[in-house]
C-alpha positions in Angstrom: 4.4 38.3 27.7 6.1 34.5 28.0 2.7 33.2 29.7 0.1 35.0 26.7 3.2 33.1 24.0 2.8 29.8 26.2 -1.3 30.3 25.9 -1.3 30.7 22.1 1.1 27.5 21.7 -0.8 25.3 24.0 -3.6 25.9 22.1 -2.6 25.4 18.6 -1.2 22.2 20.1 -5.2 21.5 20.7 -6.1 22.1 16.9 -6.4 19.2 14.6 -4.8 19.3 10.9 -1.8 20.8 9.6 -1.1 23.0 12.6 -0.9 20.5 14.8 2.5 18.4 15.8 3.4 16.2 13.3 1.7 12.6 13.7 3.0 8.9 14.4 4.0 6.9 11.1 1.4 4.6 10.0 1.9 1.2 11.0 3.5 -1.3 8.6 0.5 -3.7 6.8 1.9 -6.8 8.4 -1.6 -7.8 7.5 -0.4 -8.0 3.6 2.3 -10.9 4.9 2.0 -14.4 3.1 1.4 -15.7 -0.3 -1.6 -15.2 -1.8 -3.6 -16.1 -4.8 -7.0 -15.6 -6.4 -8.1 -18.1 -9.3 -10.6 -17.4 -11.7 -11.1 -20.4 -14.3 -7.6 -20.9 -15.9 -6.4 -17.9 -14.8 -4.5 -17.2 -11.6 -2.6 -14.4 -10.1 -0.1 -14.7 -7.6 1.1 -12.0 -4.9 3.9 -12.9 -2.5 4.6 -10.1 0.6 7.3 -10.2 3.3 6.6 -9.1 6.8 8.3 -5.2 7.3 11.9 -5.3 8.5 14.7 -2.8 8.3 12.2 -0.3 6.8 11.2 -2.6 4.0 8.8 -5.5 3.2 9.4 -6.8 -0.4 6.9 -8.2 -2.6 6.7 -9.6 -6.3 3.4 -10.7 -8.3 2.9 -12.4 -11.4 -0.4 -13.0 -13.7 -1.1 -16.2 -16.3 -3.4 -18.7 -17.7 -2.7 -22.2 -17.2 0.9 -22.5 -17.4 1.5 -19.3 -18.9 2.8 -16.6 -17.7 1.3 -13.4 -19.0 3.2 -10.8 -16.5 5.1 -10.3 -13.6 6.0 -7.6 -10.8 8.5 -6.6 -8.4 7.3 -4.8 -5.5 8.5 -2.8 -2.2 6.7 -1.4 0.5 9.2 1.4 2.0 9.8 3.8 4.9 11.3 6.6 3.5 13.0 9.3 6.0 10.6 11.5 6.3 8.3 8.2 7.7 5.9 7.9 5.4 5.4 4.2 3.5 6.1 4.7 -0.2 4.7 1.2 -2.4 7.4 1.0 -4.9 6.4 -1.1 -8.6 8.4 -2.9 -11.4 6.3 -4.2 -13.6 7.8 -6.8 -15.6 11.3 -5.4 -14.7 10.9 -1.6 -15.8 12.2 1.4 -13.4 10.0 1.8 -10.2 7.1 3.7 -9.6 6.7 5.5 -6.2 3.0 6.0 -5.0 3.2 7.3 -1.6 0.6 6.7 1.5 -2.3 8.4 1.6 -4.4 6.7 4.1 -3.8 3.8 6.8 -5.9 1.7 9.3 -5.2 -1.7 11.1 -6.4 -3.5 8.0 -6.0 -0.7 4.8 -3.7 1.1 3.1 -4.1 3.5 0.6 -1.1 4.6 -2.1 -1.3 7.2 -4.8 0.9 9.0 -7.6 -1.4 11.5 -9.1 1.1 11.9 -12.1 1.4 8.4 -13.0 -0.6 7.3 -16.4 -2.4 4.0 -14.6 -2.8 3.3 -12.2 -2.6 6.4 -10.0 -4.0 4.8 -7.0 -3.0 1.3 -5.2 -5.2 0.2 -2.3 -4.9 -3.4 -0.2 -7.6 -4.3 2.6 -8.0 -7.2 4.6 -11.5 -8.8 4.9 -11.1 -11.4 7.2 -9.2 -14.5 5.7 -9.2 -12.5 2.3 -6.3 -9.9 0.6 -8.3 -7.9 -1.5 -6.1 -5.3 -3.7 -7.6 -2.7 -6.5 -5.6 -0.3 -8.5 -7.4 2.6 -10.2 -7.3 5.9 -11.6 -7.1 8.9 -8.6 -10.7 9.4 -8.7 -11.5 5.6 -8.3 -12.6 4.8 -12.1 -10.6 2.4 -14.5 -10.5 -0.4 -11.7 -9.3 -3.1 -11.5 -9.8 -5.3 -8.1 -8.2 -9.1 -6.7 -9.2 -11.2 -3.8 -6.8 -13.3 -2.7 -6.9 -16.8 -0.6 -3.7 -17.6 1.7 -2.0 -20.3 -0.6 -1.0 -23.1 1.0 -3.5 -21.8 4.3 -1.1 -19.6 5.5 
């Protein structure tokens, strides 16, 4: 009897998906590190990320023409305890928004909060040199897209 119960569970610990042991945390997006900015014309938006540490890489954005400001943004990038990054947002100083990971690679990360009015998904990739972020409704429509430069060539 023990060795049939040692069979089943060595093979369920051979099937992929929810039956499976739980997997590694994603990676933090180190990759999102620096200051950033994309240009077009007059107008300019800025995004600002600290490297992970103690669980937690802090951001903040802001949006203008010129040298007007038309909005700004704090952000957060969390572990939570159950391991899994949670992007926290405050725009222009109002209560945060989770949007928890969905999907991770070495240069992508996916958020999403289903129940949030807009945007419902957040999702930052690295092309090279370049930041690009998008925000969107969950089925991808409604979006909105940046690519950022390093400022400074960081």
């Amino acid at each position: 009897m023990r060795l049939g119960a040692f069979c089943v569970f060595a093979l369920i610990g051979l099937i992929p998906g929810p039956l499976a042991a739980e997997s590694v945390p994603a990676s933090a997006p180190d990759w999102m590190a620096g200051a950033w900015i994309e240009t077009k014309g007059e107008g300019w938006t800025d995004e600002f990320w600290t490297p992970m540490r103690g669980g937690i890489m802090i951001g903040a954005g802001r949006s203008g023409t010129g040298e007007a400001l038309s909005s700004w943004e704090s952000l957060r990038i969390e572990r939570g305890t159950d391991g899994v990054l949670t992007f926290w947002g405050s725009p222009g100083g109002a209560k945060p928004v989770p949007f928890r990971m969905v999907s991770s690679t070495a240069t992508e990360i996916v958020f999403a909060n289903p129940a949030h009015d807009y945007p419902q998904r957040i999702h930052y990739w690295r092309d090279g040199k370049l930041l690009n972020a998008e925000i969107s409704l969950a089925d991808g429509s409604k979006s909105l897209r940046w690519t950022y430069s390093a400022m400074g060539g960081n």
